[in-house]
C-alpha positions as CSV (number, residue, x, y, z in Angstrom):
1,X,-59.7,98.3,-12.9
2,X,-63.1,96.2,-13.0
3,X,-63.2,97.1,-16.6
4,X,-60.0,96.1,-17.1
5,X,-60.9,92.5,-15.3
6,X,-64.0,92.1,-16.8
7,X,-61.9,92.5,-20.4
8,X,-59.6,89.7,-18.9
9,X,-62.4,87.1,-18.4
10,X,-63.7,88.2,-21.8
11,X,-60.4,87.3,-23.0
12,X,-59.9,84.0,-21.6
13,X,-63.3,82.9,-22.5
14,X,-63.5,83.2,-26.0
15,X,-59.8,82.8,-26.9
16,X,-59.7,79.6,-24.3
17,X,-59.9,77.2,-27.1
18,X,-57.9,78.5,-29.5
19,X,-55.4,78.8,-26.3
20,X,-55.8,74.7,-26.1
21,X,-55.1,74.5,-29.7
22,X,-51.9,76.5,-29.2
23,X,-50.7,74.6,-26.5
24,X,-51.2,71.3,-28.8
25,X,-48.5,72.9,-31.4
26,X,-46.6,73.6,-28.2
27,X,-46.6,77.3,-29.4
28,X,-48.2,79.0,-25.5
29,X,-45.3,80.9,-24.8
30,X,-45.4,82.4,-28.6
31,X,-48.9,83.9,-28.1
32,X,-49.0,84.5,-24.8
33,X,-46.8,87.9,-24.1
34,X,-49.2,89.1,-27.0
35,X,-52.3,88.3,-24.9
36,X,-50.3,90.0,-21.7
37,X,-49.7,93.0,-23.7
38,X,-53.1,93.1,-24.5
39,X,-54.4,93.2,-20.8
40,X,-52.0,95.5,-19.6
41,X,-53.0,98.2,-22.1
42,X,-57.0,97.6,-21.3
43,X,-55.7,98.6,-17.8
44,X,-53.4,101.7,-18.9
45,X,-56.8,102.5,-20.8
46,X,-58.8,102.5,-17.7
47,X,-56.2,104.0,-16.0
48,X,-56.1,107.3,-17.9
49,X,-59.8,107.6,-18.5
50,X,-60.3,107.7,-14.8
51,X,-57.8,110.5,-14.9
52,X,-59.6,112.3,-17.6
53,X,-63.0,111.6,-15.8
54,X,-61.9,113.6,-12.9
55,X,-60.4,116.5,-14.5
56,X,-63.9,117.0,-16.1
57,X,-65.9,116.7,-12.5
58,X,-64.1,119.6,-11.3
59,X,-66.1,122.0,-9.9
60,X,-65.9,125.3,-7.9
61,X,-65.3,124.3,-4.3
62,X,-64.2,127.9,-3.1
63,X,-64.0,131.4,-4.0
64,X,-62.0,134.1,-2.7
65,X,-63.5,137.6,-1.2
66,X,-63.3,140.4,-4.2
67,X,-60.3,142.9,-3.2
68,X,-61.3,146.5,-3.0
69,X,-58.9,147.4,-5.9
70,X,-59.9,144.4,-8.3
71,X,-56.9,143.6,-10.7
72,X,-56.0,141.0,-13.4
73,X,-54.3,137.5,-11.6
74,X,-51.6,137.0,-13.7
75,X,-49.4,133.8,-12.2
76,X,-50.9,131.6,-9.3
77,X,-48.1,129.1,-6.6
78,X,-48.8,127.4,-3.9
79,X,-46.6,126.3,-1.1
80,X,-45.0,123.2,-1.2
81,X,-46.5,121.0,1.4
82,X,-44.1,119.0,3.8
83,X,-44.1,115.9,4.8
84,X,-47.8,114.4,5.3
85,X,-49.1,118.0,5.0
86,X,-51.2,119.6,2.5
87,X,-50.1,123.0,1.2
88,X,-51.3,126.2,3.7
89,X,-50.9,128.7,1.3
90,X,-51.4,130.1,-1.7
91,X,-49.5,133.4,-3.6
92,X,-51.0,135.3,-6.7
93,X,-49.4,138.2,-8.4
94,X,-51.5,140.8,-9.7
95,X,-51.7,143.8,-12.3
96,X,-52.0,146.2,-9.4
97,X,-47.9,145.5,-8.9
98,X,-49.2,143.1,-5.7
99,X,-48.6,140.0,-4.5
100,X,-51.5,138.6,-2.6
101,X,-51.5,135.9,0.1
102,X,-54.7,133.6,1.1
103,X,-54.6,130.4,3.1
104,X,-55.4,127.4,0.8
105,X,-58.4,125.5,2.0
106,X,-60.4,128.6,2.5
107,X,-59.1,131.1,-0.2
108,X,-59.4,133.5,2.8
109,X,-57.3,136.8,2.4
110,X,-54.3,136.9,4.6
111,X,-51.8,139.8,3.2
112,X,-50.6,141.8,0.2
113,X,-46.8,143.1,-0.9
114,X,-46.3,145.7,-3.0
115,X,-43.3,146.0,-5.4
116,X,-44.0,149.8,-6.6
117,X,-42.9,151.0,-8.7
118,X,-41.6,147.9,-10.6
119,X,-44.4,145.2,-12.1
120,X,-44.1,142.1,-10.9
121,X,-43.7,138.8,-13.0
122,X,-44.4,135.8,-11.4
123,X,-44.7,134.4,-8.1
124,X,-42.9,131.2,-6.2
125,X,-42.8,129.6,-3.2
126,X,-39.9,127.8,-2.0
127,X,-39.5,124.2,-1.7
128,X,-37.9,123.7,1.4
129,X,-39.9,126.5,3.4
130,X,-43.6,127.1,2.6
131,X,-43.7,130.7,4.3
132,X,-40.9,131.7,1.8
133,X,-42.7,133.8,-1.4
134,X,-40.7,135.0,-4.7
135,X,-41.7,137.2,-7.2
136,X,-39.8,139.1,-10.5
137,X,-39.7,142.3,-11.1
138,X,-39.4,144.7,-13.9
139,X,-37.2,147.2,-11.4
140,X,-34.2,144.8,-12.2
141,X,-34.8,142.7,-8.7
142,X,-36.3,139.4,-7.4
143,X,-37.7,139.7,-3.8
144,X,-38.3,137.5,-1.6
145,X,-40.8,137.9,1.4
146,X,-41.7,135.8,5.0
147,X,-45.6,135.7,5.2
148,X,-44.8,135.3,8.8
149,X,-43.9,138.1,8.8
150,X,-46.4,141.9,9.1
151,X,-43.3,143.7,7.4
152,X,-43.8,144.8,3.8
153,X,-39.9,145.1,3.1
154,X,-38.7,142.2,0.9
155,X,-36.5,140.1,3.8
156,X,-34.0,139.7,0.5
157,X,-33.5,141.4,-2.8
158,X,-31.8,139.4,-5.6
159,X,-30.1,142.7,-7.7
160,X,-29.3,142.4,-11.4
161,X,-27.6,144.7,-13.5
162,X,-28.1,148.3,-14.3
163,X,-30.1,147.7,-17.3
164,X,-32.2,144.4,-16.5
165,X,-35.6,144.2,-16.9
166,X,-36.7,141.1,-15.5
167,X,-39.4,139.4,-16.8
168,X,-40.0,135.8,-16.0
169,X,-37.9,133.7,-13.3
170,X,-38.0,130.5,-11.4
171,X,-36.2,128.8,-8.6
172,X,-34.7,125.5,-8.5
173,X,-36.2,122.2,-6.7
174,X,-33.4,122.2,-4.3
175,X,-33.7,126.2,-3.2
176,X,-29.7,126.7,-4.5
177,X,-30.4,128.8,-7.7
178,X,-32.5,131.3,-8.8
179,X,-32.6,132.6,-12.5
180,X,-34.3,135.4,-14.1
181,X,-35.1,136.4,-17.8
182,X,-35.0,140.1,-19.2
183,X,-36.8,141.7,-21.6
184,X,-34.5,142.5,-25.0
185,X,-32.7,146.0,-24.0
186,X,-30.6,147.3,-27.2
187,X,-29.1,144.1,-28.0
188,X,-28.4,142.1,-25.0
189,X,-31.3,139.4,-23.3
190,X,-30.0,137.9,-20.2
191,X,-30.9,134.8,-17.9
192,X,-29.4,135.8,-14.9
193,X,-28.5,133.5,-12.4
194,X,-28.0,134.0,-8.1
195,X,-27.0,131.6,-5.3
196,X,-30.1,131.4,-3.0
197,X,-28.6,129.2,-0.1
198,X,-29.7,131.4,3.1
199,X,-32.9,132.0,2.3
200,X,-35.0,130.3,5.0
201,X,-32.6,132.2,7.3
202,X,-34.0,135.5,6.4
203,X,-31.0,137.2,5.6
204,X,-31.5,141.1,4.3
205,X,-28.8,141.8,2.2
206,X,-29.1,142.4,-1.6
207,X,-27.3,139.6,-2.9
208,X,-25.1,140.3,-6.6
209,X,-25.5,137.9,-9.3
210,X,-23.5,134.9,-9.8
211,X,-23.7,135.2,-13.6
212,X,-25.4,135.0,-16.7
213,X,-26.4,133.4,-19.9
214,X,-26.2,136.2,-22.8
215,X,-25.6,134.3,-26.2
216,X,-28.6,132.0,-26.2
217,X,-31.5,134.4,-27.2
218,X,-32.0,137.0,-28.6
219,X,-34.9,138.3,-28.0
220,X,-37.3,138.6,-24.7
221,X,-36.8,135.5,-22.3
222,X,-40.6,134.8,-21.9
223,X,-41.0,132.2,-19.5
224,X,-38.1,129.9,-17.2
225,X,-38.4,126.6,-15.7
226,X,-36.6,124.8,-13.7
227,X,-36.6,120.5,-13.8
228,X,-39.0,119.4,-10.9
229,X,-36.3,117.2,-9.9
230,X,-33.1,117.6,-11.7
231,X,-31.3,120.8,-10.1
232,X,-29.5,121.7,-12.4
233,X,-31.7,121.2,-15.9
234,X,-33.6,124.6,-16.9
235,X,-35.4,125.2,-19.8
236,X,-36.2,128.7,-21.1
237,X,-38.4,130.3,-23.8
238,X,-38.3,133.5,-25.6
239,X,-40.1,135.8,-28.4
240,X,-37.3,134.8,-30.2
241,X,-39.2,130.9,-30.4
242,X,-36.3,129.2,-29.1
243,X,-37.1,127.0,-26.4
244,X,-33.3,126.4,-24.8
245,X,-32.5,123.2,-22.2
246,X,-29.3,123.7,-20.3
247,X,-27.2,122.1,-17.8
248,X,-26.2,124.7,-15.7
249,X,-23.9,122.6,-13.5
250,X,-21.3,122.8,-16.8
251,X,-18.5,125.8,-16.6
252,X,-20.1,127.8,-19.7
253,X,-22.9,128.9,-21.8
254,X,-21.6,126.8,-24.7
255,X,-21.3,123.6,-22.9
256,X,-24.4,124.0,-20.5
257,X,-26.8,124.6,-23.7
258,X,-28.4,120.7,-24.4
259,X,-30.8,121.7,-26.8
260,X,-31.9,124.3,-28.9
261,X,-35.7,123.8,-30.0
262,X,-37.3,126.0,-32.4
263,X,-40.9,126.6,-32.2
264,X,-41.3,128.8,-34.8
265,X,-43.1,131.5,-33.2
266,X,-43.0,133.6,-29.8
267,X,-42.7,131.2,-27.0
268,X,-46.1,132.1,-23.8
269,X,-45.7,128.7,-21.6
270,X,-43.2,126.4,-21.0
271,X,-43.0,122.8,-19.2
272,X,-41.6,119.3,-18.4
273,X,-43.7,116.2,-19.0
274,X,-43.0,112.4,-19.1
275,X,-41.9,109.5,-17.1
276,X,-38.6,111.5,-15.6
277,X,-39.7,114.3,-16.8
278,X,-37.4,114.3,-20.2
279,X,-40.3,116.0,-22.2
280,X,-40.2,119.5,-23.0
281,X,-43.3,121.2,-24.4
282,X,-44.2,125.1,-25.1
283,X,-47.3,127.1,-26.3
284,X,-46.9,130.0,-27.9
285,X,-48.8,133.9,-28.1
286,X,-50.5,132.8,-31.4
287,X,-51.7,129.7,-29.7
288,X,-49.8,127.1,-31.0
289,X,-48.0,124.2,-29.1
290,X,-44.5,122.2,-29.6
291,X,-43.5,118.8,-27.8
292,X,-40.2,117.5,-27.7
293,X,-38.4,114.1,-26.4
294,X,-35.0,115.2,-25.4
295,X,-34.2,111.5,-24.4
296,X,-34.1,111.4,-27.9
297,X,-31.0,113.5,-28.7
298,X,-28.5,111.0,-28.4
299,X,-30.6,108.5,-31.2
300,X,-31.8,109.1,-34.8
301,X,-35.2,109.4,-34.2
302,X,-36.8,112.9,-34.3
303,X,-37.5,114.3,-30.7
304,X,-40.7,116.3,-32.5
305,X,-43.7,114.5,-30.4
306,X,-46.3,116.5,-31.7
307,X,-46.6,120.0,-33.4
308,X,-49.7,122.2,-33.8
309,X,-49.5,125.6,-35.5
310,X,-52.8,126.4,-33.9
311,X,-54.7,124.5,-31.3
312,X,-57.9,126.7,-31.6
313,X,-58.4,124.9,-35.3
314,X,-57.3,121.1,-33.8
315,X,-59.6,121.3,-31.1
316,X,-63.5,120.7,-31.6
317,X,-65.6,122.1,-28.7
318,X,-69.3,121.7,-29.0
319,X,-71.3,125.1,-28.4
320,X,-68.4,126.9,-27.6
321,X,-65.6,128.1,-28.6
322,X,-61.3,128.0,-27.9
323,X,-60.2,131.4,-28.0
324,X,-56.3,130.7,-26.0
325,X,-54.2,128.1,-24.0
326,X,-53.0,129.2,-20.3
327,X,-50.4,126.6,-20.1
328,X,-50.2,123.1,-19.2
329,X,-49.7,120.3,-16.7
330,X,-48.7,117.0,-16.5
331,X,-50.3,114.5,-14.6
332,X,-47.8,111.7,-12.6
333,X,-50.4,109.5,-12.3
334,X,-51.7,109.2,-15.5
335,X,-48.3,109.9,-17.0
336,X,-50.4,111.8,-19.5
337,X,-50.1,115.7,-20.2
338,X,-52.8,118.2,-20.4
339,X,-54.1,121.8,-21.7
340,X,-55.5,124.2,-20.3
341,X,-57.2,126.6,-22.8
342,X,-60.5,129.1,-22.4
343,X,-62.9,131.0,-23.8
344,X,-63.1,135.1,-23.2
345,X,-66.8,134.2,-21.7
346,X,-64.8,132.3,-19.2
347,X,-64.6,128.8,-19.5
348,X,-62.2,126.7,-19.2
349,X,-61.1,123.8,-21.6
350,X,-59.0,121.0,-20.3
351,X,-57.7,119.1,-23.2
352,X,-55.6,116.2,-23.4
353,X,-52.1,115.8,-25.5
354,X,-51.3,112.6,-27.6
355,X,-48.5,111.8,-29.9
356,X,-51.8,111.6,-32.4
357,X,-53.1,115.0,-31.5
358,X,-55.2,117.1,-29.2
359,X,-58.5,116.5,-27.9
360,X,-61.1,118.0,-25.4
361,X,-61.6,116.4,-21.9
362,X,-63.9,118.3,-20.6
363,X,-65.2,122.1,-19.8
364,X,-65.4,124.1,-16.5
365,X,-68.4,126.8,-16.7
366,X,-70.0,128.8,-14.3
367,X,-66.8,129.7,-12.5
368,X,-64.8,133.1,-14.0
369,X,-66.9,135.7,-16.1
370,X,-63.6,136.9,-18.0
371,X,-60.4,135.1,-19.7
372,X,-58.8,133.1,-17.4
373,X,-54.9,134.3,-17.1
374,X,-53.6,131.8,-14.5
375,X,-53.5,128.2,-12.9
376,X,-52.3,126.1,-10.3
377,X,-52.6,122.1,-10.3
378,X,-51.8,120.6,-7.2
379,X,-51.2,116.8,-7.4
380,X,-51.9,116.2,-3.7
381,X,-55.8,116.5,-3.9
382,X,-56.3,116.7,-7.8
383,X,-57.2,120.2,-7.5
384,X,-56.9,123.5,-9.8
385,X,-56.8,127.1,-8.7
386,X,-57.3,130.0,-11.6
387,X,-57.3,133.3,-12.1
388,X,-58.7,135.9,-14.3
389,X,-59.3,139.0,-15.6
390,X,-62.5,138.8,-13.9
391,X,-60.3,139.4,-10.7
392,X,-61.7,136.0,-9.4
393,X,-59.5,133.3,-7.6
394,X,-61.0,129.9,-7.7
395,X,-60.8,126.6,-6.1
396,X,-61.8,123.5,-8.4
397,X,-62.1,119.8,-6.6
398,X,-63.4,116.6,-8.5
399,X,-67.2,116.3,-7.7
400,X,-67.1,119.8,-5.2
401,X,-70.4,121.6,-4.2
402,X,-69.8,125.4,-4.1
403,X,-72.4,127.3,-1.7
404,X,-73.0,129.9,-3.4
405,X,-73.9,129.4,-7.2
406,X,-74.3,132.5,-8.1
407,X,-72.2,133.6,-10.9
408,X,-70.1,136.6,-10.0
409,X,-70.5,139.8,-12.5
410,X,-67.6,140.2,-14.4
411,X,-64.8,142.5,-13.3
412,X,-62.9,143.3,-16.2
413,X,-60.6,146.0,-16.1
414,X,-57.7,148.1,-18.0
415,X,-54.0,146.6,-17.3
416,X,-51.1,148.0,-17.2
417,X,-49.3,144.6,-18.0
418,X,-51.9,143.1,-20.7
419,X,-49.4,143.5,-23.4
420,X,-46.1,143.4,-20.6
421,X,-44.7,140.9,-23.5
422,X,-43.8,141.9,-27.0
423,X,-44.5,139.8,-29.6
424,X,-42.4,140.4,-31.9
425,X,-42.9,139.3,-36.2
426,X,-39.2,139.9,-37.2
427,X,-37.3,136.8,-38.5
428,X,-36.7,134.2,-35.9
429,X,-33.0,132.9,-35.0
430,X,-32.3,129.5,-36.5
431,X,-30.8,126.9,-34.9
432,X,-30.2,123.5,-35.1
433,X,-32.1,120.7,-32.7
């Protein structure tokens, strides 16, 4: 902001002048919304760098207590805070088929679920009740636990069919709806979809699917997410490299499916960015990224933001190297989007996303001693949470001092999940944007 008024003065005093000899031609109001323009970006300018300056201060405020059966974090939530409260709790699932609970501030261990024998994909809190944990799960079910509670029997079990294999779900913003992806079985790929009113009331019974989506992919639904506002907007991703956006308030697949982008290669990661959030964006498993405008459907002008076939060649990191992308996050504030990518020494590279490319922000070191498998950005404090192979969960703040600096010996272990996706080189399914 000080930069941005300083630029102001600047402004006015050498262009003051040639502002009188304007005014003389009676041509002010010509120049003028040029020199407004002008200002305001200096400010936008300021405004983002900030931003970018405090993503790169990050630094390792907390570290949780090493479990006694280590195991790979694999997806990281935390509870959504009500009003004027911070957010208690955070859930991580883990290799070990676990879901494991800590309070948020401390990263202190409070309890663990098990979902033998299924692997579990994915963890989410409700929006409406912070005590309320989801997770996926290969056994065909999503289950839901109360962290109030000491029980370790799922309080509600969301059944599919016979055959699903559920890997990757998400619920929506307003707790109503909860879909799930399977993995390709024969021919058929699912999203399934349930009703999820009655959740905060604990109810036990398995509750049957309202429907599904089965013509859409065809191939392993990777990743689901729903709008952070809109309801009823969901995007999905598969190894097929379609990233789908539907309406699922519309009476069938045909007419709920938006938009059918094709990223050309299996899809990892999958988000909303932008001002209303009517950006989509996906990474892929050979590390490439795609970024669409779907505000753009309705005009002639291409909703292709940006495309990169491989951001470990578009991104220059000084004495170190980009070996993946976790996945992404967009930053309100800033209106800006962001990367999160590492190296297998276990650093982590925030990068920042421009219509004009990618480029590095900053590095975290000194915090994981393996690759870095999951994140969490909360917009509340500007904080980050990841998780790793090295069976670490940390907490980053802007400017933190961590107690302990010494670096923890890495942890690396065998998974039974480290290839739970199939990537998949067949010919990809065509569609039309």
């Amino acid at each position: 902001v000080i930069a941005g008024f300083l630029y102001a003065i600047l402004i006015l005093v050498v262009f003051h002048p040639v502002v009188d000899l304007i005014d003389n031609f009676n041509l002010t109001y010509k120049y003028a919304p040029l020199i407004i323009i002008t200002l305001g970006t200096a400010f936008e300018m300021t405004a983002v760098e900030k931003i970018e300056e405090q993503l790169a201060s990050l630094r390792i405020a907390k570290r949780s207590m090493l479990s006694e059966e280590p195991a790979y974090l694999l997806d990281i939530d935390v509870s959504k805070p009500a009003q004027s409260e911070s957010s208690r709790f955070v859930a991580v699932s883990c290799s070990n088929k676990s879901i494991r609970v800590y309070k948020r501030e401390t990263l202190n261990f409070l309890r663990e679920y098990s979902s033998c024998p299924g692997i579990l994909n994915g963890v989410r809190f409700a929006h409406t009740c912070d005590s309320i944990v989801f997770s996926a799960c290969s056994d065909g079910t999503v289950k839901c636990w109360d962290i109030r509670l000491a029980t370790q029997k799922a309080v509600q079990v969301f059944s599919g069919y016979p055959s699903n294999i559920f890997i990757s779900f998400d619920i929506n913003c307003s707790d109503l709806i909860i879909c799930a992806g399977t993995e390709k079985v024969e021919k058929d790929t699912f999203l399934v979809f349930w009703d999820a009113r009655g959740i905060t009331n604990c109810a036990s019974a398995t509750k049957e699917p309202l429907g599904v989506y089965s013509e859409s992919h065809n191939d392993d639904v990777t990743k689901i997410c729903f709008h952070p506002v809109e309801p009823n907007l969901l995007v999905s991703g598969s190894t097929d490299g379609l990233v789908n956006v539907f309406d699922i308030n519309k009476d069938n697949e045909d007419d709920a499916l938006i938009s059918t982008c094709n990223s050309d290669s299996s899809v990892s990661f999958i988000g909303w960015s932008g001002k209303d959030y009517k950006q989509v964006y996906c990474m892929t498993h050979d590390e490439g990224f795609c970024w669409w405008d779907i505000a753009q459907l309705d005009t002639e002008e291409p909703i292709t933001l940006l495309h990169v076939l491989d951001v470990r060649d578009a991104v220059c990191v000084e004495d170190d190297s980009l070996h993946y992308l976790v996945g992404g996050l967009y930053h309100e504030k800033a209106d800006k989007l962001f990367l999160i990518g590492g190296a297998s020494t276990g650093n982590i590279h925030l990068i920042s996303c421009s219509t004009e490319g990618l480029s590095l922000v900053g590095t975290l070191c000194g915090g994981h001693s393996a690759t870095v498998r999951s994140f969490c950005w909360n917009p509340t404090d500007e904080s980050l949470l990841t998780g790793g192979e090295d069976a670490q969960l940390l907490l980053w703040k802007p400017g933190a001092v961590e107690r302990s600096l010494a670096k923890k010996a890495s942890m690396k272990i065998a998974s039974s999940v480290q290839k739970r996706v199939r990537v998949h080189n067949s010919s990809l399914k065509s569609r039309k944007k």
